[in-house]
N, C-alpha and C positions, 0 to 999 in steps of 0.2 A: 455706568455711572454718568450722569448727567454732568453739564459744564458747572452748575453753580455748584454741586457737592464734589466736584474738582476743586475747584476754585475754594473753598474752604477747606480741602485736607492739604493743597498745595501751600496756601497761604497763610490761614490761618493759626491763630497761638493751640498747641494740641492740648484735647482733656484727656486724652486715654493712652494709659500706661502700656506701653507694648511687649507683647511676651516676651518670655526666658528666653525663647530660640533666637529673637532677633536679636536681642542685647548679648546672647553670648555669641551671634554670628558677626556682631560689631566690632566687641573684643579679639573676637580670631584676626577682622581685617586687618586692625592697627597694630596687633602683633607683629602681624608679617609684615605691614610697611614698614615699622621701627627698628625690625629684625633687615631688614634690606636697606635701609639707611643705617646704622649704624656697625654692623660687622665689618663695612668697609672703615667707616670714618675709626673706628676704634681699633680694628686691628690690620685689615690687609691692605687698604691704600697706603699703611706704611710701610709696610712690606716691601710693597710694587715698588715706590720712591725709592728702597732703598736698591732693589734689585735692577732699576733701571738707569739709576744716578751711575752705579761699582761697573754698569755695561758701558757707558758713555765717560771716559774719564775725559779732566776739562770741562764738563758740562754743568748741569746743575746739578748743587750738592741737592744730600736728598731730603733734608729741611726744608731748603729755598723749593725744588719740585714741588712738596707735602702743602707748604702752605699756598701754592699757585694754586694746587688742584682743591685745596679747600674753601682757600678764598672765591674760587671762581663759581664750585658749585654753593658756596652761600649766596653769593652773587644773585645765580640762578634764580636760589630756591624762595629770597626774599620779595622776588618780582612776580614770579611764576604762580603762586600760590594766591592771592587776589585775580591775576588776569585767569585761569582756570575755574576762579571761582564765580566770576564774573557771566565767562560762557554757560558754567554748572546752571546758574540761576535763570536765563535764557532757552537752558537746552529745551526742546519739544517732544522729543522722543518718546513713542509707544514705550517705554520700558521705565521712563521717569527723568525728572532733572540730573539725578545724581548717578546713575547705576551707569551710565553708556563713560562717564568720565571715571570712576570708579575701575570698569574693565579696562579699557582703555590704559588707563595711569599704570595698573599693575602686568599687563602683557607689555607693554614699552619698556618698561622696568626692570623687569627679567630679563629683556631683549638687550637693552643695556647691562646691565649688569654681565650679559654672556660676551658683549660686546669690550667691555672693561679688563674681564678677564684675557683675552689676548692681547690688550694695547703694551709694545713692546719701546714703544718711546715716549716723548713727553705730549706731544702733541696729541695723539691718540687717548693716552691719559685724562688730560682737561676735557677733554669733547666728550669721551663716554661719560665720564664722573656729570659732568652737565647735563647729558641727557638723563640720566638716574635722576638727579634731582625736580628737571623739569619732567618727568615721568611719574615721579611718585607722588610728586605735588598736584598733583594732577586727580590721583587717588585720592591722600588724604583730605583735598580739598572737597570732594563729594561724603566724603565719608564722616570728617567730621561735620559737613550741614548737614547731616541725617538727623543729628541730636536735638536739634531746635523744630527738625523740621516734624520730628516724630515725639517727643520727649514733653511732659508737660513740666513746668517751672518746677516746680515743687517735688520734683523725682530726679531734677539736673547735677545733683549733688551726688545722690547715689551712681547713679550710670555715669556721669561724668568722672566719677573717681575711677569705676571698675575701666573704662576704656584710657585712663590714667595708667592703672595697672597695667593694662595690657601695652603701653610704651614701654613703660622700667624694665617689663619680661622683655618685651621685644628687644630688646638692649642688651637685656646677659643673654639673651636666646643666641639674636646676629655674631654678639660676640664668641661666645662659647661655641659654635659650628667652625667662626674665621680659624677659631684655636685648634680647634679638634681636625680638619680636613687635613689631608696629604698637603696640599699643594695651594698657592693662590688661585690659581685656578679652580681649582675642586671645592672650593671656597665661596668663589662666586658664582659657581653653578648650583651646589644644596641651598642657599642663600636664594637664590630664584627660583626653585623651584617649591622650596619650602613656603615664600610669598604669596606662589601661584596656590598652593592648595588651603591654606589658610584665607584665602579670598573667596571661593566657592561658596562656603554657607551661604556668607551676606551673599554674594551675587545672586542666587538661586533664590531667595528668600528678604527680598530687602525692602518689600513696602511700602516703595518708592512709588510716588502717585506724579504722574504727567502733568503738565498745564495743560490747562481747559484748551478745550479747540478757539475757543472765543476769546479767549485770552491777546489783546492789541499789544505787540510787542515793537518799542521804538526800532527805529533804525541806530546799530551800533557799527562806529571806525573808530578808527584807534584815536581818533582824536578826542571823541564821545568817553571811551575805554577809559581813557589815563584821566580825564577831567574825574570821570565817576569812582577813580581812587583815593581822592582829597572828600572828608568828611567833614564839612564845617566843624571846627569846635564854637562855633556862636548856638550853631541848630540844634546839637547834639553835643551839651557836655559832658555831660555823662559817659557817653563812648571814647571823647578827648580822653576827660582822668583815667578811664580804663588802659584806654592806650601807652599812657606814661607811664602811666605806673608797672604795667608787663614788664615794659622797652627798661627802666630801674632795676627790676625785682634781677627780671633775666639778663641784665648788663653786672650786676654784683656776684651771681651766682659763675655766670663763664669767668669773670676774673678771676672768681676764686681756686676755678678747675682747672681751665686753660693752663697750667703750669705747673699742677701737681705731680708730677712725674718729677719734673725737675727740682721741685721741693724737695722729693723723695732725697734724689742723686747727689745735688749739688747743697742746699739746702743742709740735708740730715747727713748726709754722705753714705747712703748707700748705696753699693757698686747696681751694675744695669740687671743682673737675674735678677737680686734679693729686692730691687724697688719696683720689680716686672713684678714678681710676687705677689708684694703687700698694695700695691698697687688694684691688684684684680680682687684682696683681702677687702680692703676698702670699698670698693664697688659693687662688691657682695654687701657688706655690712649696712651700705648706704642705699642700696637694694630693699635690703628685708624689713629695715625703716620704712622706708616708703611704702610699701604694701601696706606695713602693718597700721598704717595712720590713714592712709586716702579712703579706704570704701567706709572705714569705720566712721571718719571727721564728717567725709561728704554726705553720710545719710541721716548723723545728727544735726549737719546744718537744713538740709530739706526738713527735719523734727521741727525746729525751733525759726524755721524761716528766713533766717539770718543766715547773710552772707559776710559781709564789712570785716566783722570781727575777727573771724577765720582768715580772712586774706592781710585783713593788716598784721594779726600776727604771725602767723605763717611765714611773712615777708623780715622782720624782725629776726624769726629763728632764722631762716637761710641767712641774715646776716652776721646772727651770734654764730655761727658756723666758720664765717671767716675769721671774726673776730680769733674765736678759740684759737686758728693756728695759727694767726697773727701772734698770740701773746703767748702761745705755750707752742711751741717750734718742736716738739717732740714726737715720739711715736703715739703714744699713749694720747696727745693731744689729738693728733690725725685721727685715729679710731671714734675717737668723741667726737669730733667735728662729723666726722663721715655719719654718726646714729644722729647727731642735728639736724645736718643738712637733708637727712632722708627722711625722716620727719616732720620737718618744713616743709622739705619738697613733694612731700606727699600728699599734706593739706593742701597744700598752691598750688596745683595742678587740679582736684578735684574742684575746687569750690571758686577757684578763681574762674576757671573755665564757664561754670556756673552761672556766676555775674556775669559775665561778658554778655554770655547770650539773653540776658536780661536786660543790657541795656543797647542791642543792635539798633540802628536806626529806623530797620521796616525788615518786615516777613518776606518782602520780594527780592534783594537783593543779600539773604544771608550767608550763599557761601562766599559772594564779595568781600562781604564786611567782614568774615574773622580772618578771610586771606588776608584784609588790611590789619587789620588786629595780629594776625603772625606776623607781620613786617616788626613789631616790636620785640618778639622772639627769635626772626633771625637775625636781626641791625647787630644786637651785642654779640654775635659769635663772630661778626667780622668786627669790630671796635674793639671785644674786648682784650685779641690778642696785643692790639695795638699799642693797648694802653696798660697792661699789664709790662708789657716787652721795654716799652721808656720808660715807667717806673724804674726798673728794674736797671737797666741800662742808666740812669741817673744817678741812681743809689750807689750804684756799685762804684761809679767813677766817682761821684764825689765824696762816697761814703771810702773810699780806697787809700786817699791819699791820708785819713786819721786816724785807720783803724783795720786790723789786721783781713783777710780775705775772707776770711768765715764770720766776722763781724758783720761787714760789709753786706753779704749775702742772707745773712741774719735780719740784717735790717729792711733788706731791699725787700724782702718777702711779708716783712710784718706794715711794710707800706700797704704792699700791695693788696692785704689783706683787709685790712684799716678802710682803706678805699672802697673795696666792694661792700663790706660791712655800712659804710655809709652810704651805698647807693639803695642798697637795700631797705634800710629803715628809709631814706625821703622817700623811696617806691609806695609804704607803708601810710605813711604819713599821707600822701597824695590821695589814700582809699578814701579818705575821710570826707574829700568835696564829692563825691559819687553821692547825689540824691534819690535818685530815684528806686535805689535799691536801700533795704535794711541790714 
């Protein structure tokens, strides 16, 4: 292959729709990343907090632990995922920009993950949990520039939704292994192991084209690095409202999650099995919504070329989702929210992703720019316990001294739910300055 027809399948916007194989070996990788981030965050890092809190008495309870080791690898994951993407765009590699950070992210991954599995106090804890995150970030970061970098416009809808799909699954997958194994341990070992084989097709198979030898590549320091993570909003508005409007959508939807368990418990007053339960009833429900809306929404928006529509209301539903258990505090209400919210969130994943890569700032620096662009996706999973928690904590004190304790908590939750709901619509609202896309 010659430097210039490098230079065009590296860089260039793609015309050609790439086989069944590679777009199902796409879906398998995101599988196993999303299945290897979330079994933990879902079920066995709380496990571990609580198993390591009951060993250490006087220490930290295993809330306060839970949310160190969360905070810290959001932390991680919001920085890690631009600076990896950064290198992804740079890399030179015989093998491709994306594939050597792709291997890479998911052997480290594993590696932690096996490393996580024996952390027997808190410190050990934070540090493996960290490295998973900058490990996997590292994967998903190549993995998702594959879609812009292989994918023509006009088919981002479709494959964008199916590797949509393949998070949700990834999600009851991670989970449902953490449930089923013997042991925490036994837990994070098929969890890594399961990543690693789920990553083969792509790796084997991934279509990944090098930079030209010719290719003048600046000199990058960290100094260079961190400037090239600030994207004008004067140069690039279109990528700004992008950006807000995610940082919205995805700030209303964790509010609304963030505390659902304890909706369940304290809220509805179901004891800890019977809200363990309907809890994972839930997750399912709001699960098979999602499938059933993303590949179908995302391939009628590539029909009709329009994106906007889709994502502004898309963003609406996720927040008529809150709204509902804001105003209907019931079980029956929960069940409904949960088919909203999976239906929302099944379009807003496919077709918001869509636009995004529609409106990146340039072909050379793609896996940077959606790293910067997930800094909006992960900001609110650290803010939104925040601001859910003082809600709440507000409500209750001040809502306490006029009204009985189940009022109290009644209200505090229909705050908080009010809340997300209207982040969601201004998220909505926000789609409408995006010009450059229909």
């Amino acid at each position: 292959m010659t430097s210039q027809a490098a230079a065009r399948s590296a860089f260039d916007e793609p015309v050609e729709t790439p086989p069944a194989r590679w777009v199902a070996a796409l879906v398998l990788l995101n599988l196993g990343v999303m299945a290897g981030w979330f079994g933990p965050i879902q079920v066995l890092l709380a496990q571990q907090a609580d198993r390591i809190a009951a060993a250490e008495p006087g220490g930290m309870s295993k809330e306060l632990l839970l949310a160190v080791v969360l905070f810290t690898g959001a932390t991680v994951s919001m920085f890690a995922n631009p600076v990896w993407g950064a290198f992804s765009d740079r890399t030179t590699s015989r093998l491709g920009r994306r594939v050597p950070w792709v291997l890479g992210g998911v052997v480290l991954g594993a590696a932690s993950l096996l490393l996580l599995s024996v952390a027997e106090g808190p410190v050990l804890m934070v540090l493996a949990w960290s490295l998973v995150q900058l490990a996997l970030n590292a994967a998903w970061a190549g993995g998702v520039a594959a879609v812009p970098d292989q994918v023509p416009v006009e088919r981002r809808g479709l494959i964008g939704g199916l590797v949509a799909i393949a998070g949700t699954v990834g999600v009851l997958v991670g989970i449902k292994i953490a449930e089923l194994t013997g042991s925490i341990a036994q837990g994070y070992l098929v969890i890594a192991l399961v990543m690693l084989a789920l990553s083969v097709p792509y790796l084997a198979g991934s279509r990944d084209v090098p930079l030209p030898d010719d290719h003048v590549l600046e000199p990058l320091d960290w100094r260079t690095l961190l400037r090239s993570l600030w994207v004008s909003p004067r140069e690039h508005p279109d990528f700004a409202w992008a950006w807000l409007t995610r940082l919205l959508v995805n700030l209303g939807n964790w509010i609304a999650l963030n505390y659902l368990y304890y909706f369940l418990t304290d809220g509805l007053g179901y004891g800890d099995d019977d809200a363990t339960a309907r809890l994972g009833l839930l997750v399912l429900v709001y699960g098979v919504a999602t499938v059933a809306t993303t590949v179908l929404v995302g391939h009628w928006s590539d029909r009709v070329g329009r994106r906007k529509v889709f994502v502004i209301w898309s963003g609406v539903l996720i927040g008529a989702s809150s709204l509902v258990l804001g105003l209907w505090q019931a079980w029956p209400g929960a069940l409904l929210a949960a088919v909203v919210l999976g239906a929302g969130f099944g379009v807003y994943q496919a077709v918001d992703f869509a636009l995004i890569t529609q409106v990146l700032p340039g072909a050379v620096d793609r896996a940077k720019d959606l790293g910067v662009i997930n800094i909006a996706a992960a900001l609110p999973q650290v803010l939104a316990p925040a601001i859910a928690g003082l809600i709440l904590v507000v409500v209750r004190e001040l809502g306490g001294s006029v009204a009985t304790h189940g009022d109290a908590w009644s209200l505090g939750y229909g705050v908080v739910y009010v809340v997300g709901f209207a982040f969601c619509v201004l998220g909505s609202v926000f789609v409408t300055r995006i010009r450059s896309v229909r």
